[in-house]
C-alpha positions as CSV (number, residue, x, y, z in Angstrom):
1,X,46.1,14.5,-11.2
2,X,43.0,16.0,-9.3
3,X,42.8,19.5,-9.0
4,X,40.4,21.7,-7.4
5,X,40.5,23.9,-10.8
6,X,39.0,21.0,-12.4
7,X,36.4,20.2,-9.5
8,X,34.8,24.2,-9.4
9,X,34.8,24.3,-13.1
10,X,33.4,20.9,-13.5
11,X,31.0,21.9,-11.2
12,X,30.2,25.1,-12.1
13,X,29.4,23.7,-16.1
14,X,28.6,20.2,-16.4
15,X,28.5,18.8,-20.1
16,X,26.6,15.6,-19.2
17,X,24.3,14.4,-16.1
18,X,25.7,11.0,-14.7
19,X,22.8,9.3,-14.8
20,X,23.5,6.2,-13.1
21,X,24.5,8.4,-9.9
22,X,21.4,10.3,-10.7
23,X,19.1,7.0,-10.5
24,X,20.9,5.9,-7.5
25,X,20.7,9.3,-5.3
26,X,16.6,9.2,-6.3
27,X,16.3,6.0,-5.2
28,X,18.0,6.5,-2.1
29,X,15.9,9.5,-1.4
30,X,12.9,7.5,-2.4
31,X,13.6,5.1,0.3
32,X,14.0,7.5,2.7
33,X,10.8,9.3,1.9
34,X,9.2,5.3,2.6
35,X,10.6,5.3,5.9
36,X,9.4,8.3,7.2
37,X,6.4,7.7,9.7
38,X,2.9,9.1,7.6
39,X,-0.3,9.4,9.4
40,X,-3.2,7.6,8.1
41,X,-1.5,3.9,7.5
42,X,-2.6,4.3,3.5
43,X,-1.2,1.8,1.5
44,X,1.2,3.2,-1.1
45,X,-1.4,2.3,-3.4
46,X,-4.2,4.1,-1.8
47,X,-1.6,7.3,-0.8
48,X,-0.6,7.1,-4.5
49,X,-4.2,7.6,-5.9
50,X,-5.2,9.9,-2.9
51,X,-2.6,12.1,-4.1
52,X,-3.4,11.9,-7.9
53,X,-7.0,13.0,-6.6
54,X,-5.8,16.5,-5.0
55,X,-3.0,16.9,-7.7
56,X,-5.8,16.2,-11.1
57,X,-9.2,16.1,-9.5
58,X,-11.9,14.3,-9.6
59,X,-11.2,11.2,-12.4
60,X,-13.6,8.3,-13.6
61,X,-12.3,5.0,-12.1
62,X,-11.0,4.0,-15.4
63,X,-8.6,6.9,-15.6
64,X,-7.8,6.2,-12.0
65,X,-6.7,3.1,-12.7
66,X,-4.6,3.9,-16.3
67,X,-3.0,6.4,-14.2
68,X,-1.7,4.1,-11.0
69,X,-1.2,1.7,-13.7
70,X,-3.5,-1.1,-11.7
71,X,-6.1,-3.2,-13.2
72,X,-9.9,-1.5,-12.6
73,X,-10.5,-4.3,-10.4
74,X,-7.8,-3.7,-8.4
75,X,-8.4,0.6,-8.3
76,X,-12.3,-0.8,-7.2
77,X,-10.6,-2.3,-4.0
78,X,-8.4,1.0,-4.0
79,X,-11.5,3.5,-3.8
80,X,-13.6,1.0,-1.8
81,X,-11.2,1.3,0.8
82,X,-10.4,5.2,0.6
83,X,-14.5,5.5,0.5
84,X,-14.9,3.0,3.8
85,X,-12.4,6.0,5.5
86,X,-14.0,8.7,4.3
87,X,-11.5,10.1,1.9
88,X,-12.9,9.6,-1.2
89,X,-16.6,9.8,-2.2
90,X,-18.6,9.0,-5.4
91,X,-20.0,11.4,-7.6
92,X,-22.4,11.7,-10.9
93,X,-20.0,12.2,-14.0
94,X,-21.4,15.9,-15.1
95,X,-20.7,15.0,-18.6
96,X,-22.0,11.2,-18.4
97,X,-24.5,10.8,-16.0
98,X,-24.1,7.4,-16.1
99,X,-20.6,6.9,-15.2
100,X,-19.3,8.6,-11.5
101,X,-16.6,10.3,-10.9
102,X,-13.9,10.2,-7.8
103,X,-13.8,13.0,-5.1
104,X,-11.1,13.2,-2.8
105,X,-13.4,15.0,0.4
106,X,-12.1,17.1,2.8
107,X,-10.6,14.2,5.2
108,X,-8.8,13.5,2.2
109,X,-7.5,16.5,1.3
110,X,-6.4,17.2,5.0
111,X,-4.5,13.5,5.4
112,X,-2.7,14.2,2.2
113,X,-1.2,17.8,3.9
114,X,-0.7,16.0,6.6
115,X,1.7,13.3,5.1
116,X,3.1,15.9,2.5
117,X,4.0,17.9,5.4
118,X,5.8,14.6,7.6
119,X,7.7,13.9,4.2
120,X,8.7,17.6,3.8
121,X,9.9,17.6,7.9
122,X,11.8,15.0,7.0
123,X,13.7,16.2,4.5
124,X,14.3,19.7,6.5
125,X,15.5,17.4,8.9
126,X,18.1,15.9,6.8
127,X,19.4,19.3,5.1
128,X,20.4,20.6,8.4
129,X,22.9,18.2,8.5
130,X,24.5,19.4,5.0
131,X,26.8,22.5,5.1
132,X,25.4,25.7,3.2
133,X,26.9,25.3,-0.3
134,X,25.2,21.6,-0.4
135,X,21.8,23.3,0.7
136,X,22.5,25.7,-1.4
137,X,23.2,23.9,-4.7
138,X,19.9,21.7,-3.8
139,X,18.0,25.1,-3.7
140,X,19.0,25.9,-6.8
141,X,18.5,22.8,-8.8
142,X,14.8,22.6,-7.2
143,X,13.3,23.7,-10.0
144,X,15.5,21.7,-12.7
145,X,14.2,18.7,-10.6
146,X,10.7,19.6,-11.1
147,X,11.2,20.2,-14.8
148,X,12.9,16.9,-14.8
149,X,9.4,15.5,-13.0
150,X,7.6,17.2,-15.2
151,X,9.8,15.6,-18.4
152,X,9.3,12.5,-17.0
153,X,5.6,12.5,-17.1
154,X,5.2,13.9,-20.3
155,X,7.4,10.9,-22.0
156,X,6.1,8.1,-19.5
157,X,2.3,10.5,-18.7
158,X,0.0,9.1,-16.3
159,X,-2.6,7.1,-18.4
């Protein structure tokens, strides 16, 4: 029998994480995050390294490309392409001259706000459609998320 005692204290201490409803809400909020209109038409490729850029700085193409888990060719095209739109630039390797190093410029820097804030408006838009406990409760477990981010790149890290 189903009784609201149950449902507040169940909610108020849960033992264990349903993980399969877990996965499934993130990758429903990941799709919604795809759909949202982003300025700059960036492949999700080319967003994804544009991002690793303001988020770790400047990185040899090599660790670029462990990071986005591509092939070197394949980051090459990547950079090539974020270079041609001025978002990225070259630059000598301080500690190797010989090897360069990836900048994101300030075109870069500004398109990434830009589609971080379209994401974010987004997602405002959609809480405003959830009562105040729900908003709430999603306040609150904010920064358990980000530790949970964070836990998840330190067991699968960014090459």
């Amino acid at each position: 029998m189903h009784d609201e005692r149950d449902e507040a204290a169940g909610a108020a201490a849960p033992t264990t994480v349903d993980t399969a409803r877990l996965g499934t809400a993130i990758d429903r909020i990941v799709r919604m995050h795809r759909r949202t209109e982003l300025p700059g038409a960036l492949s999700p490729a080319r967003a994804s390294t544009l991002y690793t850029l303001v988020e770790r700085g400047p990185q040899r193409l090599g660790a670029l490309a462990a990071g986005e888990r591509v092939s070197q060719p394949a980051m090459t095209q990547i950079v090539q392409a974020l270079e041609a739109d001025g978002l990225v630039e070259r630059a000598p390797d301080p500690v190797d001259g010989r090897a360069t190093r990836i900048t994101i410029t300030a075109a870069g820097r500004a398109l990434s706000g830009e589609r971080i804030a379209a994401r974010a408006a987004t997602i405002a838009a959609v809480l405003t459609t959830l009562d105040a406990d729900d908003a709430g409760a999603i306040a609150r477990a904010l920064p358990a998320l980000e530790r949970l981010a964070d836990a998840a790149d330190a067991v699968h890290p960014p090459r």
